[in-house]
BAKOLVEX-948065 format. One record per residue (C-alpha): residue number from 1; residue in one letter; y, z, x. Coordinates in nm, 3 decimals, always signed. Example, Ala and Ser with C-alpha at 12.3 -4.5 7.8 and 13.67 -1.06 7.14 Angstrom:
# BAKOLVEX-948065
<pos=1; code=a; py=-0.450; pz=+0.780; px=+1.230>
<pos=2; code=s; py=-0.106; pz=+0.714; px=+1.367>
***
This chain:
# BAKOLVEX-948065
<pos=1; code=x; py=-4.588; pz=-8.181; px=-10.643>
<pos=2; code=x; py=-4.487; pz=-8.322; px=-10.288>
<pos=3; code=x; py=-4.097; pz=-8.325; px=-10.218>
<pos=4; code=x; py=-3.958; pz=-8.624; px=-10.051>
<pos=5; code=x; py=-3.732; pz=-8.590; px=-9.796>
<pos=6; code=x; py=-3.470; pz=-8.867; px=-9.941>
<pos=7; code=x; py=-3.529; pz=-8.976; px=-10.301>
<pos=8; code=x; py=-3.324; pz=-9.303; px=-10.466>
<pos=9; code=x; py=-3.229; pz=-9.275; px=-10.796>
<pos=10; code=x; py=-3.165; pz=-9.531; px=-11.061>
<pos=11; code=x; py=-3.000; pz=-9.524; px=-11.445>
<pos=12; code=x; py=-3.319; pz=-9.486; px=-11.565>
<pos=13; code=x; py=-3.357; pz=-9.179; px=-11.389>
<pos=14; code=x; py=-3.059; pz=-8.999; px=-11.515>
<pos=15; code=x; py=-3.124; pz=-9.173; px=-11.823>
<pos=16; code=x; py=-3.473; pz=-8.994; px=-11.893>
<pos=17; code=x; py=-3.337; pz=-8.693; px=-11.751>
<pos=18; code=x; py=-3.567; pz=-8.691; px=-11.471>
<pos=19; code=x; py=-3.612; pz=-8.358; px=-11.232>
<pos=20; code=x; py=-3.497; pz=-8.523; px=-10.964>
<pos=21; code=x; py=-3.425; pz=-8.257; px=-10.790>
<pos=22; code=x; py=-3.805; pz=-8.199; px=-10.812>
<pos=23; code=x; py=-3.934; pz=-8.493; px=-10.633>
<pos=24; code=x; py=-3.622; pz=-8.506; px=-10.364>
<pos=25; code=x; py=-3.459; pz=-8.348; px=-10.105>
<pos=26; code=x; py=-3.169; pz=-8.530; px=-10.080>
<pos=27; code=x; py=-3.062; pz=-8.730; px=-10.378>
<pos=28; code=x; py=-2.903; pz=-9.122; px=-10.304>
<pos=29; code=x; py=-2.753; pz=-9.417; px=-10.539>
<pos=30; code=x; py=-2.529; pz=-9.687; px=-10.542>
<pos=31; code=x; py=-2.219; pz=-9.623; px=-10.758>
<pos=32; code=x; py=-2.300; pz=-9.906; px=-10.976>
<pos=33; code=x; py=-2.585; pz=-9.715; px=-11.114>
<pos=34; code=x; py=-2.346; pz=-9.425; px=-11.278>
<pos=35; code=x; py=-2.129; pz=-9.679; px=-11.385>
<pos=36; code=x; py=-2.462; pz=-9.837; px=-11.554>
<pos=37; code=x; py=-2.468; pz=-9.486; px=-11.791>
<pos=38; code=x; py=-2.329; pz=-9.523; px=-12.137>
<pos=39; code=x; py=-2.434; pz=-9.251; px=-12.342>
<pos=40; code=x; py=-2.265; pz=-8.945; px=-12.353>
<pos=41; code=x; py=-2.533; pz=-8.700; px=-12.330>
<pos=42; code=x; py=-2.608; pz=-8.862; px=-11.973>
<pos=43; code=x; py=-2.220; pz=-8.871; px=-11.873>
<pos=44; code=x; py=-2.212; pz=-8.478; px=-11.950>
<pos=45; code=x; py=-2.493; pz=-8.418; px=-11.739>
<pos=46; code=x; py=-2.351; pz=-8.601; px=-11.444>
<pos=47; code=x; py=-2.061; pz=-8.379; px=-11.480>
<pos=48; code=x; py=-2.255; pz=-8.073; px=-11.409>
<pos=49; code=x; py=-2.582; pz=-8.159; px=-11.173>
<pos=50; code=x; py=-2.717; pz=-7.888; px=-11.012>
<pos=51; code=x; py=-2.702; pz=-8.119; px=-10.699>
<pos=52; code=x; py=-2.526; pz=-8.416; px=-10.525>
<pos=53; code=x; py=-2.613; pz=-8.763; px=-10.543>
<pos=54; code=x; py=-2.523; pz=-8.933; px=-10.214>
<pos=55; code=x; py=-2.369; pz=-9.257; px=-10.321>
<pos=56; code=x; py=-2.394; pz=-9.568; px=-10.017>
<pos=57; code=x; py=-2.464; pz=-9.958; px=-10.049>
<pos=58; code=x; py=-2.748; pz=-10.083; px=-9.880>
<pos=59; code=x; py=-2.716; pz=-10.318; px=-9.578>
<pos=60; code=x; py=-2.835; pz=-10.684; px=-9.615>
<pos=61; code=x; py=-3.096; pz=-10.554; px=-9.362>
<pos=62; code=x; py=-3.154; pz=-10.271; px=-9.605>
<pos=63; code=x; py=-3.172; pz=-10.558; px=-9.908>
<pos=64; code=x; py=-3.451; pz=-10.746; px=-9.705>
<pos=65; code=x; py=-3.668; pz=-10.502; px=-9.607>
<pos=66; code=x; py=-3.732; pz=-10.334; px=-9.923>
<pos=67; code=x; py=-3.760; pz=-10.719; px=-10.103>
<pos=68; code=x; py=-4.002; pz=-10.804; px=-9.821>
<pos=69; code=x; py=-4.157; pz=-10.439; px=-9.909>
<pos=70; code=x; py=-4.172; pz=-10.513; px=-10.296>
<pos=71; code=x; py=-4.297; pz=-10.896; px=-10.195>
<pos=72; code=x; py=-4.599; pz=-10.746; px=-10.007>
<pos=73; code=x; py=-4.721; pz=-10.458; px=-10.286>
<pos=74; code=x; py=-4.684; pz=-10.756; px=-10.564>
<pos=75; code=x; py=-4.990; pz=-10.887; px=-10.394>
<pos=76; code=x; py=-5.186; pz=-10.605; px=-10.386>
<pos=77; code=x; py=-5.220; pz=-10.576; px=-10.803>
***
């Protein structure tokens, strides 16, 4: 499997339990998304990843770009 330099994570993600550090270099979310984690197995985890998750909020530019992104591949199916 590849590595990515910079992988973004969602709930789902840490969820599933998936090796994220696996796929990605460097790990980034938003805060929202830990505060999106309910069950407890999950919270525990968090507590002890082998890794950091880089937490920062995307830029309106950021926002657009990846819409305008998702907009374009939605065409392609």
């Amino acid at each position: 499997m590849v590595r990515v330099q910079k992988l973004v994570v969602d709930s789902v993600a840490l969820i599933k339990n998936a090796p994220i550090k696996d796929i990605g270099e460097e790990i980034y979310s938003v805060i929202d998304v830990v505060n999106e984690v309910k069950d407890r197995e999950t919270k525990r985890r968090l507590q002890v990843l082998p890794y950091d998750i880089i937490f920062c909020e995307p830029t309106p530019e950021n926002i657009k770009h990846v819409s305008d992104f998702a907009k374009k591949n939605r065409r392609l199916c």
